[in-house]
C-alpha positions as CSV (number, residue, x, y, z in Angstrom):
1,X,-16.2,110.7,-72.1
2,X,-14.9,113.4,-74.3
3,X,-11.4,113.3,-75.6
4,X,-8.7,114.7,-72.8
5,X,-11.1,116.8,-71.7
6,X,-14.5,116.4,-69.0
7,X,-17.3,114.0,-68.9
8,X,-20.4,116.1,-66.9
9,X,-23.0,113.6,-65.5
10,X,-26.4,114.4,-63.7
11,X,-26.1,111.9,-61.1
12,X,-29.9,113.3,-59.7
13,X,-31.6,116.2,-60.1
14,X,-34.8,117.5,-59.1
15,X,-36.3,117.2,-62.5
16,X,-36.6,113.4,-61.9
17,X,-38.6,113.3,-58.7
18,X,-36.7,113.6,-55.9
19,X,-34.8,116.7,-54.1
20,X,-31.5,116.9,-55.5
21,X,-28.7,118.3,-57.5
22,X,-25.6,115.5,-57.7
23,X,-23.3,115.9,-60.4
24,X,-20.4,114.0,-61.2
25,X,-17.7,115.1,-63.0
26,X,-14.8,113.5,-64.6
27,X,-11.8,114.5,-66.0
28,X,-8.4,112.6,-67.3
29,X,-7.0,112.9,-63.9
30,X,-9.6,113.0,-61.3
31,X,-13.2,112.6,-60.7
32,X,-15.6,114.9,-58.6
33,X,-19.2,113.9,-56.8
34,X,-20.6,117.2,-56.1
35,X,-23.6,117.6,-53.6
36,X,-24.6,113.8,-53.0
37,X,-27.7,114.5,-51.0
38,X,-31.3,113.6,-51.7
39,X,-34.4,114.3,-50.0
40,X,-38.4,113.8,-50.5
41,X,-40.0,116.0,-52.9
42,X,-42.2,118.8,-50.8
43,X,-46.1,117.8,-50.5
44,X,-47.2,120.5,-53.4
45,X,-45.1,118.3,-56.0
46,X,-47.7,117.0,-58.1
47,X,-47.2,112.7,-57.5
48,X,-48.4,110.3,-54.9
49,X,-46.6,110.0,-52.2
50,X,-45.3,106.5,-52.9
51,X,-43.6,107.9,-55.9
52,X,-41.7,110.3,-54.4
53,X,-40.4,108.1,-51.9
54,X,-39.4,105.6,-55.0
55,X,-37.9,108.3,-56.6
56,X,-36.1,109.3,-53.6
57,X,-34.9,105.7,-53.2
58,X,-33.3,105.2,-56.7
59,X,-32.0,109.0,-56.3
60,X,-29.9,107.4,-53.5
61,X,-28.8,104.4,-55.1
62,X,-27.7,106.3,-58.0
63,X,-25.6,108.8,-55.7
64,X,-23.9,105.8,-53.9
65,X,-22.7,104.2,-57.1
66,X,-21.7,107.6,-58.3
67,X,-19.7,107.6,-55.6
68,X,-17.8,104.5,-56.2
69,X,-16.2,105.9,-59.1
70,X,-15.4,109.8,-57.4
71,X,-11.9,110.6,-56.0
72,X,-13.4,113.9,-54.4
73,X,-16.5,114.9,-52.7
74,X,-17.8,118.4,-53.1
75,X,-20.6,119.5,-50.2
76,X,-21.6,123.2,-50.8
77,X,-23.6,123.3,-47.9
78,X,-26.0,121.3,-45.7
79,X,-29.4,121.1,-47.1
80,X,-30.3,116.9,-47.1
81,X,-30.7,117.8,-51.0
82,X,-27.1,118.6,-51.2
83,X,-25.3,116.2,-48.6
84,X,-26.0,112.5,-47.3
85,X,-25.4,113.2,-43.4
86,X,-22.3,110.9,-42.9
87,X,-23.0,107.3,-44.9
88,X,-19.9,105.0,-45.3
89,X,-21.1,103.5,-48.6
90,X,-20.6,107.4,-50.1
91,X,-17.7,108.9,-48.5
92,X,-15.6,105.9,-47.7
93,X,-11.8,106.7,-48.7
94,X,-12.8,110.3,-51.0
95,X,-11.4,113.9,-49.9
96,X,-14.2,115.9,-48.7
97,X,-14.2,119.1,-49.5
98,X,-16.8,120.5,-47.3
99,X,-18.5,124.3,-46.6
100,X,-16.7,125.8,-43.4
101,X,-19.2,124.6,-40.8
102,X,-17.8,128.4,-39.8
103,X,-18.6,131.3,-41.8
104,X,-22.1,131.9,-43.7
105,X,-24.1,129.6,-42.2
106,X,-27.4,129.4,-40.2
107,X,-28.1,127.5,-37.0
108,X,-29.8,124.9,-38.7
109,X,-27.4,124.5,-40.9
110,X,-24.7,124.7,-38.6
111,X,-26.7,121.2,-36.7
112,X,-26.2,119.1,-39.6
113,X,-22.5,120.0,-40.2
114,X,-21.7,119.5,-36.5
115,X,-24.2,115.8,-37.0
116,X,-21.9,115.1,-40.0
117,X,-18.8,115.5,-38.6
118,X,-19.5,114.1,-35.3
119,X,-20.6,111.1,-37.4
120,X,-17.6,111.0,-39.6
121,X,-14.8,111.0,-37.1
122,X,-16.3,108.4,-34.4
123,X,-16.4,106.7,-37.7
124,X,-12.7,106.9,-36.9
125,X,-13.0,106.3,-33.3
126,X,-12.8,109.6,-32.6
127,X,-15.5,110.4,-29.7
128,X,-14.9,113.9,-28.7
129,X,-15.5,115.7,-32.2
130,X,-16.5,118.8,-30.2
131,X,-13.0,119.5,-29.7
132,X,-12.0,119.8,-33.2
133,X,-15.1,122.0,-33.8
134,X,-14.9,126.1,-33.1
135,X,-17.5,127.4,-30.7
136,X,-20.1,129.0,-32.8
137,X,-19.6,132.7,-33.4
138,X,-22.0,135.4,-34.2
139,X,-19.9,137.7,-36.9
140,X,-21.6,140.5,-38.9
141,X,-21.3,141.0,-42.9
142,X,-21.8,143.6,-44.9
143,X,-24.7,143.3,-47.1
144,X,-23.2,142.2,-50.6
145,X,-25.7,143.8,-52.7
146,X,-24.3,147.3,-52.2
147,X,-21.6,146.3,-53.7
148,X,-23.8,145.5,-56.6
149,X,-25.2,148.8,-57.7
150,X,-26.5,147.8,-61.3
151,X,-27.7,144.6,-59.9
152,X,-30.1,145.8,-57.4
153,X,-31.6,148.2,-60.1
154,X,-32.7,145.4,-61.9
């Protein structure tokens, strides 16, 4: 670790055969997991199919005991490569800090948040998670990028 300052760890990334981007991140006072989701490498990755799922495998392992040593989880949104849907042996007793299920999301990714959640509080004995959840909402956004003049030129 460096001295009084932050330790920055690739838990998995996917530059080591598996679908992912965990990092972990420690500091004097607290210590982050950030996106501890893996999935399969797509078919066009150039390795057997074995390997991949061996990859994928000690990808997982890796995030779990990552997790053992974070105080917070970060999930920026839900892709499998960037969350484990709800798994004790990675989010037992850590703040989540989660991507509002609410605002800029898709449908599909909408699924998995309402999955996670649903499986984190019966986790807790609580059955009726829909209750907790807002109804879906269609909103409309202005497009950022004409806000980005120089950008789009580009």
């Amino acid at each position: 670790m460096l001295p009084h300052y932050l330790d920055f760890e690739v838990v998995w990334f996917d530059s080591l055969g598996a679908k992912s981007s965990c990092l972990l991140i420690e500091t004097p006072d607290i210590r982050i997991l950030i996106d501890p989701g893996i999935a399969v490498m797509h078919p066009s990755f150039p390795a057997p199919r074995q390997a991949k799922i061996k990859w994928c495998e000690e990808g997982y392992e890796a995030i779990v005991k990552a997790s053992k040593k974070a105080d917070i989880i970060i999930i920026t949104h839900y892709h499998y490569d960037h969350f484990t849907d709800f798994d004790e042996d990675i989010y037992f007793r850590k703040k989540i800090l989660a991507k509002d299920p609410n605002e800029y999301i898709n449908d599909s990714q909408r699924g998995r948040a309402e999955r996670f959640y649903r499986n984190l509080y019966s986790n807790f004995g609580v059955e009726n998670v829909e209750l907790l959840m807002q109804k879906p909402v269609t909103r409309k956004y202005p497009n950022p990028l004409n806000e980005l003049p120089i950008a789009i030129t580009k």
